[in-house]
C-alpha positions, 0 to 999 in steps of 0.5 A: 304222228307229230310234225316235231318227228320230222324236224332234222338239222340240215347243212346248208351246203347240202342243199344242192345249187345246181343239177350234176353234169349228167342227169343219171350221175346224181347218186343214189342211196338204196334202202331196202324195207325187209332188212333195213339194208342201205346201198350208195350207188348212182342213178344209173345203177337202177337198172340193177334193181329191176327186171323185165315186165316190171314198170316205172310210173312216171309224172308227165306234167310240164313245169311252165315259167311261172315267176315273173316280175312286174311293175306297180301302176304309178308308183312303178314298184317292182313285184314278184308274181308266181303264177299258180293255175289258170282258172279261166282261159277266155277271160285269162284269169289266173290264180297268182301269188303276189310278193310284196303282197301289202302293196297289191289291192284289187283294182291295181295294174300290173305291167311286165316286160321293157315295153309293157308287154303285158298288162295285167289288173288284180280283181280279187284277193283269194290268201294273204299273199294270194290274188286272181288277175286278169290279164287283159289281152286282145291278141290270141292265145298262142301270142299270149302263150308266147308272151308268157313264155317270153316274160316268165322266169323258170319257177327254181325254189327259193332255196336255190339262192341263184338267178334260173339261167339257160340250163334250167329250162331244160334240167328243171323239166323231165325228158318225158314231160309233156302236158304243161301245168305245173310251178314245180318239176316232179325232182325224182323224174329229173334224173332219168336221161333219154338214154337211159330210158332206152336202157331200162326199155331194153331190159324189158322195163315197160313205162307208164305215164300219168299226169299231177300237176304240182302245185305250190302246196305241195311245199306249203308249210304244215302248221299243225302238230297233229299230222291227220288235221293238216290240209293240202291244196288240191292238184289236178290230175288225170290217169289214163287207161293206157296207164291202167293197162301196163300198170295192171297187167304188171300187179297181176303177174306180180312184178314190181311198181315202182312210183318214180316221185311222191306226186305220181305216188300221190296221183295212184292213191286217188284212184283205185279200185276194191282190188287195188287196181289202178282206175281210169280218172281225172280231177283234183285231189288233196290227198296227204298221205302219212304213217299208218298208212298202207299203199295200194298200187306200187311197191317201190319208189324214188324220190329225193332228200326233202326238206324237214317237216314236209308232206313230201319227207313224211309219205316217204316215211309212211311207204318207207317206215318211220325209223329207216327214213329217219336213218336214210336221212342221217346217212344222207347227211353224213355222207354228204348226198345232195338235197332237194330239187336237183339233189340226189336220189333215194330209191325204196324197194 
């Protein structure tokens, strides 16, 4: 397939600014794949679509505040820096983005914070705008932790043309995140409130929880016509085998899957057997998934509207085929559903 099929004309006012009141009161379009069939219903009315013994996989990864704002050593230019991962925790080197990018080379200071907190100096260049920095800290790791806590800025997309406040910190986090190592929340899991959960539990929907730590590439821009030849970063993840176990014993008694989110998708397809049962696993994967392709674990998903032309639009069309998506989306638009991260949601079944 080409990128030019996924290209849609969006309003701008659809793209959601804020998250709705209640996590569960975000609408949701359903489609069914058998019969093309589409519903608007809200969140909370996903509790009608599944019944006891089938399970939800959700990602667990935990979004870190990741922007933060310097200043240049002498010239005291402000710059942006997104931190991306840490790639070694005893020298705190980190993987970062740098904006504006022209005006940090390797051997610059960078200093954050009122008081020069933090000190950081730049030792490589990895992209045009990518960096490795080294911290240079002497305190321990939980007061380097809390620094960065206290400096950083919740990581919103850039399309949310506001300052992050208070809220975001806990509306752009799942209830059930718990390992932290993501710059970006896993949005279909956003809209699941604890009581919710409690709901779905009750109606004897049992849970499962593996871990992708969402990266920026995620978003990154696919700049290749021919879908097959588009790379993605690699993304840490890990499934463990208390996942395995609730998600296996559902697929072998026939009751649904359903991926809550393309990165818990994501995570699934790296790791499964010739039976197509989920395995036990850790590591990084670069896996981007389009049409053709057939899915091995679960058989039903949500997810959110996305953007045009991106690795996250484009598995929904390889799970949901391509002609329904396309109409999902149109729908979407006309009737005004909101989109991307604390938009609304799109359940598949």
């Amino acid at each position: 397939m080409k990128l030019s099929q996924f290209q849609f004309d969006l309003p701008l006012n659809l793209i959601a600014q804020h998250p709705t009141k209640k996590r569960e009161d975000a609408r949701m379009m359903v489609v069914h794949r058998q019969t093309g069939q589409m519903e608007n219903k809200n969140f909370r009315d996903i509790l009608d679509y599944f019944d006891d013994k089938d399970v939800f996989v959700v990602n667990n990864t935990k979004v870190f505040p990741a922007r933060m704002y310097g200043r240049k050593e002498k010239t005291g230019a402000k710059i942006e820096v997104f931190l991306l991962r840490e790639l070694n925790k005893q020298n705190r080197l980190w993987d970062v983005i740098v904006d504006p990018a022209r005006k940090i080379r390797v051997g610059n200071k960078l200093y954050f914070g009122e008081n020069e907190e933090l000190v950081a100096e730049v030792i490589d260049n990895t992209t045009s705008r990518g960096r490795t920095i080294r911290f240079l800290w002497e305190g321990s790791e939980d007061a380097f932790k809390a620094q960065l806590e206290a400096l950083g800025e919740t990581p919103l997309p850039k399309y949310i043309k506001r300052k992050p406040d208070d809220e975001d910190k806990e509306r752009y986090q799942t209830v059930y995140a718990k390992h932290e190592g993501a710059v970006a929340a896993p949005t279909a899991g956003l809209h699941f409130s604890r009581e919710l959960i409690k709901r779905l539990e009750i109606k004897g929907i049992r849970f499962a929880e593996v871990t992708l730590h969402t990266g920026l590439g995620t978003f990154r821009p696919i700049e290749v016509e021919d879908l097959s030849k588009h790379k993605m970063d690699a993304e840490y993840y890990h499934i463990d085998d208390t996942a395995c176990r609730v998600v296996n014993k559902a697929k072998e008694t026939n009751h649904r899957i359903c991926s809550i989110g393309t990165t818990t998708m994501r995570a699934m397809e790296s790791s499964f057997t010739a039976q197509k049962l989920l395995k036990p696993s850790e590591g990084w994967t670069n896996m981007f998934i389009h049409p053709p392709y057939d899915f091995n674990i679960a058989n039903a998903l949500v997810t959110n509207f996305h953007l045009p032309k991106t690795s996250l639009m484009i598995m929904t069309s390889a799970f949901a085929g391509y002609e329904l998506t396309i109409e999902a989306y149109k729908k979407a638009i006309k009737d005004k559903y909101r989109f991307f991260s604390y938009g609304d949601a799109l359940l598949i079944i």
